[in-house]
C-alpha positions in Angstrom: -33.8 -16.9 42.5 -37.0 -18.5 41.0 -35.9 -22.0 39.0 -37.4 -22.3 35.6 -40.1 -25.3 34.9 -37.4 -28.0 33.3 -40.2 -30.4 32.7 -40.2 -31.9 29.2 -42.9 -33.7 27.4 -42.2 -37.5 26.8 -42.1 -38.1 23.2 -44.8 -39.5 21.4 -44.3 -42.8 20.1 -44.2 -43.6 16.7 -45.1 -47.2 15.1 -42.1 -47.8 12.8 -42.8 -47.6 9.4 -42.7 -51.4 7.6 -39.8 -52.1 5.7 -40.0 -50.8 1.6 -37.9 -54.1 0.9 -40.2 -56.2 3.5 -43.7 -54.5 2.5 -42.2 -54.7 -1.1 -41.6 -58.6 -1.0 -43.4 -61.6 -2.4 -44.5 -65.1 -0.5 -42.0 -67.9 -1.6 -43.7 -70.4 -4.0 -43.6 -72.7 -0.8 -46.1 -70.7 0.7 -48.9 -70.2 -2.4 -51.8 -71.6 -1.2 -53.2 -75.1 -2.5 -56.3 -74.3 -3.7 -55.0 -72.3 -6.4 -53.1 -75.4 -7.9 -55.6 -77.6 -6.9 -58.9 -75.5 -8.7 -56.7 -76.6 -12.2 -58.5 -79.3 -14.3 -55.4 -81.2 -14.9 -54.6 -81.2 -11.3 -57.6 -82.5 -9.9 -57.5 -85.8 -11.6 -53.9 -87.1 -10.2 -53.8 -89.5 -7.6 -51.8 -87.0 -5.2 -55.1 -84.8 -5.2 -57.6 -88.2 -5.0 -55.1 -89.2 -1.8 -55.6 -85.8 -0.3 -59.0 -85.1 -1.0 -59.7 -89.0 0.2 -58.1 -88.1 3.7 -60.3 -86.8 6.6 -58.9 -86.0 10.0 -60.7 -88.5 12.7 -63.1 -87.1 15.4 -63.4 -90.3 17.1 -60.7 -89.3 19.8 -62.4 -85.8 19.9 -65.6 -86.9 21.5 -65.6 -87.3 25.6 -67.8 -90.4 25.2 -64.6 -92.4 23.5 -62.1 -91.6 26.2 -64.5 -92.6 28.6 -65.3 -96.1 26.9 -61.5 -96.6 26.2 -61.0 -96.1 29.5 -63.4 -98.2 30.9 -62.7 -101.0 28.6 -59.1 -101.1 30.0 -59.6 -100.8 33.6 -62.0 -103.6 33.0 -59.2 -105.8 31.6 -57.1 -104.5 34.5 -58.9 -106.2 36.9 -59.5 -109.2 34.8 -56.0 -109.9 35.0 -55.5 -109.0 38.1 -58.5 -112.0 39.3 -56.9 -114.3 37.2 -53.4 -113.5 38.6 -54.3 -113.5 42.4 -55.9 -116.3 43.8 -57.6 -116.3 47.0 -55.9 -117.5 50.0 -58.3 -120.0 51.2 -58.2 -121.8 47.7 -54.9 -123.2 48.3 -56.2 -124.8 51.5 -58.6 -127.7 51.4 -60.3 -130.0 53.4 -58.4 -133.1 55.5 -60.9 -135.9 54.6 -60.7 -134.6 51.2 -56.9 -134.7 51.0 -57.0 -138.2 52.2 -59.6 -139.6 50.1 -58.2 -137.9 46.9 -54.6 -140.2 47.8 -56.5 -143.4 48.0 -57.1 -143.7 51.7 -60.2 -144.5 52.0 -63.5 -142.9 51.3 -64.7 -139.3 53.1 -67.1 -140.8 55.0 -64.6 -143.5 56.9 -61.6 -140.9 57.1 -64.2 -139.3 58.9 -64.5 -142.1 61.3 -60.6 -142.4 61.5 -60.3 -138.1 62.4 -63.3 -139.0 65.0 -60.8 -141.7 66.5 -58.1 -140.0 66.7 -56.1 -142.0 64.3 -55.2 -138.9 61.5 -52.0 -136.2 62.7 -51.0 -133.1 60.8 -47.9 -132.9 61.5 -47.5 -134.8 64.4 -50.4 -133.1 66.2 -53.6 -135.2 66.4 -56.5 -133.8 64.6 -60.1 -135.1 65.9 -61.6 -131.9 64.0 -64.0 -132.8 61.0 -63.8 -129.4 59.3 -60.4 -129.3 59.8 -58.7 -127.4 56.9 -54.4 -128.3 55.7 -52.1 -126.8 53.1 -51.2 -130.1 50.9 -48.0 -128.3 49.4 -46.7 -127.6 53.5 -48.8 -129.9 56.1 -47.7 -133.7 56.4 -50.8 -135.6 57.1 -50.3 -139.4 58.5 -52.8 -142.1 59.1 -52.0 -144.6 61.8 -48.4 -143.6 61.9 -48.1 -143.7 57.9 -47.3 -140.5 55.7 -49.8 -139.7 53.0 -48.5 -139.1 50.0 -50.0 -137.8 46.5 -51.2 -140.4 44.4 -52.0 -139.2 41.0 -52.8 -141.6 38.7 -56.5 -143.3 39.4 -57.4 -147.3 39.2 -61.1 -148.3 39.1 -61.7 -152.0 39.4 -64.4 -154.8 39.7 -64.1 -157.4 41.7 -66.4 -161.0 41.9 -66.2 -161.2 46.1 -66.5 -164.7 47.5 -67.8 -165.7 50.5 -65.9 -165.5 54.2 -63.9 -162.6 52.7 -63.7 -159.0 54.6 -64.7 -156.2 52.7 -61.8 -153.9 54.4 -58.1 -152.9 53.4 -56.4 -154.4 57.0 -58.4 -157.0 59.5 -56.7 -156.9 62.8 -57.4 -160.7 62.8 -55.8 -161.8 60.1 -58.4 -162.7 57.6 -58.2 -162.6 54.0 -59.9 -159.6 52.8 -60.4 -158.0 49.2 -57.2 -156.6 49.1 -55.4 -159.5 49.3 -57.2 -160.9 46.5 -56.0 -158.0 44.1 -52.5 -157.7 45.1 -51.5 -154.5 43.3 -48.8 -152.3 44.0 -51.2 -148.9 44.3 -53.2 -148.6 47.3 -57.1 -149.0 46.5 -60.2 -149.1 49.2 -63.4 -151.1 48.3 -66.6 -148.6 47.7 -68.7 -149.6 50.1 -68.7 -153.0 51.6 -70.2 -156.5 51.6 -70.7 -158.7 54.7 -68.9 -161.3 55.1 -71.1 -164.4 54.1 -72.2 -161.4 51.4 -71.0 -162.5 47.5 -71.0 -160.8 44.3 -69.7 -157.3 42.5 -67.4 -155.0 44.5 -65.9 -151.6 43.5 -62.5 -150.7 44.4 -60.6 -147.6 43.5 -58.1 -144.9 44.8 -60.3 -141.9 43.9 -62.3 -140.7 47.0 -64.4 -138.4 45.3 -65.7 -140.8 43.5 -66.3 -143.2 45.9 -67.8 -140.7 47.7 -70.2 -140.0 44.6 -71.2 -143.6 44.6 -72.2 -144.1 48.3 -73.8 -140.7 48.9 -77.9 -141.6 49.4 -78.4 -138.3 47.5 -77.1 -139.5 44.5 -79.5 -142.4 44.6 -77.3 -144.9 43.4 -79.2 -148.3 42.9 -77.9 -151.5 44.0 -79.0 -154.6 42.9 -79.0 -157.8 44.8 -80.1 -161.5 44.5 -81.9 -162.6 47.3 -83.2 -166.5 48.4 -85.5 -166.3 51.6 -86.1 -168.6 54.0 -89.9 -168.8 53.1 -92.3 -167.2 50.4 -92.8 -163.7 50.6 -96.3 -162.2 51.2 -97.5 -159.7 48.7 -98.4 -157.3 51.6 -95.0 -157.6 53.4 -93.6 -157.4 49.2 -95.8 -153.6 49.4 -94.7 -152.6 52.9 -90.7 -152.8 51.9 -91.1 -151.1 48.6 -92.8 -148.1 50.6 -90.0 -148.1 52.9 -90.7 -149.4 56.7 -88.9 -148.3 60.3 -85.9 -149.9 61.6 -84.6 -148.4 64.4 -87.0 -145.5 64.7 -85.6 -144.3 61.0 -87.5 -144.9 57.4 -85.7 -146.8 55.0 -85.9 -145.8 50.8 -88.2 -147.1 49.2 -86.9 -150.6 47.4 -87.5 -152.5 44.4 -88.7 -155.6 44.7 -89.1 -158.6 41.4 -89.4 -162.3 41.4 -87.5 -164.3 38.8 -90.0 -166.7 38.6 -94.0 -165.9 39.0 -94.4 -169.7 40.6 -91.5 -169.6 43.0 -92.1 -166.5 45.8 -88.3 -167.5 47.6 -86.1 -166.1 45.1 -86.4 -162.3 44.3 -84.0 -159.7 42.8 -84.6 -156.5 45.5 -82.8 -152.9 44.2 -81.8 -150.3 47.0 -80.0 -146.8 46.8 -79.0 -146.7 50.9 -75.9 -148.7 52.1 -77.0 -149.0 56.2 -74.9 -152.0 57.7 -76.7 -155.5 57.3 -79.7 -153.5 55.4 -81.7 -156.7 53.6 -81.0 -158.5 56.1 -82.8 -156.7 58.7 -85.7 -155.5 56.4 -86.5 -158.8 55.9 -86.1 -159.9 59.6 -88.7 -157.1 60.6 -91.3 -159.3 58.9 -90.2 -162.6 60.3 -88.2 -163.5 57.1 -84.3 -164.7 57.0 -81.9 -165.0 54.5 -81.0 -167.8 53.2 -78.4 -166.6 49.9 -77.3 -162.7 49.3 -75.5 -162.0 46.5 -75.1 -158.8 44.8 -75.4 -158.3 40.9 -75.9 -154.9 39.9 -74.3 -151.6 40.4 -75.4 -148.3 39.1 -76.1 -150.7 35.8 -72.6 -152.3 35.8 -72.5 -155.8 35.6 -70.6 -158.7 36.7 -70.9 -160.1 33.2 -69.5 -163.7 33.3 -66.7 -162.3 36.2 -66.2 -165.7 38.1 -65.7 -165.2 41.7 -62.8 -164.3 43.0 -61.3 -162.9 39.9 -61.5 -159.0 38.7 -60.7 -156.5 36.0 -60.2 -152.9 35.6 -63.1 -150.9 34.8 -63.0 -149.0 31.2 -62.8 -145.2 30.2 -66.7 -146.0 29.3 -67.7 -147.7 32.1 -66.0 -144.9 34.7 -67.5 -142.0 32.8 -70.9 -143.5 33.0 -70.8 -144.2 37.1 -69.1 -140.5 37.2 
């Protein structure tokens, strides 16, 4: 039997017609566009048309070149904060002569002495290391067997030193040194020293830094002292020590050199910035001169100003800031 073709043809589709009641139906009043109300005379005067009218959508925050500023400008105060936050690990450590000179040890340049000896620990390990580096808030740092310990508050004082006194803070012989003559319950070092048959104005303090400051030849420091020869000086010798002569196969400054009286060539006032051990005393000597009377009067300016000897006073806030 032949079958019959029962193939059909899909229907076509059809778009549905709209609904009458739909097609038929008006916009809410919600939906009438604004411009029609707002093209009214009395409309366009109210403020709710001014408000709108006055309002414009920003384009600021449209434009790449404001994202990328904004975003610079904060990862900039990111890392701001971040530096300010974090702090370096080797700020926390400092120096050991500095440590001890900032507690009122001594001054940098005779802790360094004292390391060199063997005489500082850390800990109860012997440091003989100049550049040798502690934590202040862990390491316990002793000189000669005794503990370090913060000193904050700073003294500055002058002192009138007499004759036959030491300019030290111990003498292993028993002699009366500057120290003694103070008796204060802080620990202070003199700046500097005097000889012993040496008189006149003497710096003491618990701040090594500025100690330091003072005695450092690079901060050229003058020092003024009263001088009484054994015999007139010569006008050529007077040239050759303000030039600055050898001693010991090394130059010294150049000094300052002025008679108190134009008559009388035994007495002079000499200025010097260095402080080398028994320094006048062996300038003059090169020249065949000795001396008779040393007494120093001047220092960086400051005065002794009617101090008798022995006695001494604290510096003022005026008088500090202008040695600083």
């Amino acid at each position: 039997m032949i079958k019959k073709n029962t193939y059909k043809k899909p229907k076509v589709y059809k778009k549905p017609s709209a609904d009458k009641n739909q097609r038929n139906s008006k916009k809410p009043a919600d939906f009438v566009k604004l411009s029609a109300d707002l093209n009214r005379k009395d409309e366009k005067n109210s403020d709710d048309f001014k408000s709108r009218k006055a309002y414009r959508k920003p384009t600021d925050f449209k434009k790449t070149s404001f994202f990328k500023k904004h975003r610079k400008d904060k990862m900039q105060s990111v890392s701001l904060q971040t530096t300010a936050d974090k702090k370096p690990v080797d700020e926390k450590y400092v120096r050991l002569n500095k440590f001890i000179a900032a507690n009122g040890i001594s001054s940098r340049r005779k802790i360094d002495e004292m390391i060199l000896q063997e005489r500082v620990t850390v800990n109860g390990k012997t440091v003989n290391e100049l550049g040798f580096k502690i934590d202040p808030g862990f390491d316990k740092v002793k000189v000669d067997g005794e503990l370090v310990r913060t000193d904050t508050k700073k003294v500055y004082l002058i002192l009138n030193k007499p004759k036959g006194i030491i300019t030290s803070v111990k003498d292993e012989k028993r002699r009366t040194t500057v120290i003694d003559l103070i008796k204060l319950n802080q620990k202070i070092f003199p700046v500097g020293r005097l000889d012993y048959n040496t008189s006149g104005l003497l710096l003491l303090t618990n701040d090594g830094e500025f100690a330091n400051h003072l005695m450092s030849p690079k901060s050229r420091i003058h020092k003024t002292y009263y001088v009484e020869l054994s015999k007139p000086l010569e006008e050529k010798h007077r040239l050759k020590l303000c030039e600055g002569i050898k001693l010991d196969g090394i130059r010294t400054a150049p000094a300052k050199i002025k008679f108190l009286k134009k008559s009388d060539f035994h007495k002079l006032y000499i200025s010097i910035y260095e402080g080398k051990n028994r320094q006048i005393h062996n300038m003059f000597e090169h020249y065949g001169y000795f001396v008779r009377e040393l007494m120093r009067v001047e220092y960086a300016g400051l005065k002794l100003d009617g101090l008798k000897e022995g006695r001494w006073r604290f510096l003022t806030a005026e008088e500090v800031s202008k040695l600083k």
